[in-house]
C-alpha angles and dihedrals in degrees: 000000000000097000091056089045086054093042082053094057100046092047098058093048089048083052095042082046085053100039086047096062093042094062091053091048088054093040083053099046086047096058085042092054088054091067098045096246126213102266084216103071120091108230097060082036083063097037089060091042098057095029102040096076091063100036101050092064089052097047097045092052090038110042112200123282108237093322094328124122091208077184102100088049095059086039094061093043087057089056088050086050099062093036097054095035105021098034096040098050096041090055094050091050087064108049086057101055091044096052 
């Protein structure tokens, strides 16, 4: 039981690891949106491609507040959420079965 314990483990760090980097990238899109990019370069090409799955849904259920996409800070919160309570808990699954 020890090896799934361990698995476990290793697999809720990976995610928190994951889920670190994705809130940097949204962090990211979200200043770059703020100086009206060129949609041509590739990094902010990049930035919609991998953030825009996430943050149209969002948008579409929450409209903007006087100007302002409220999207990327929910989303955010989301993020905080698995990794406080998924994460967490699947992390701490782990280290009891393993022992």
């Amino acid at each position: 039981m020890f090896v799934l314990g361990n698995l476990l483990v290793a697999l809720g760090q990976i995610l928190n690891i994951v889920l670190d980097v994705f809130k940097w990238v949204v962090i990211i899109r979200a200043l770059i949106s703020w100086v009206s990019p060129d949609p041509y370069n590739p990094i902010v090409q990049f930035l919609q491609r991998i953030t825009d799955p996430l943050l149209t849904p969002i948008q579409r259920k929450v409209p903007p507040m006087g100007g302002l996409d409220l999207s990327p800070i929910i989303l955010l919160l989301a993020i905080i959420f698995l990794q406080l309570f998924f994460v967490k808990t699947m992390i701490q699954i782990g280290y009891s079965i393993s022992g």
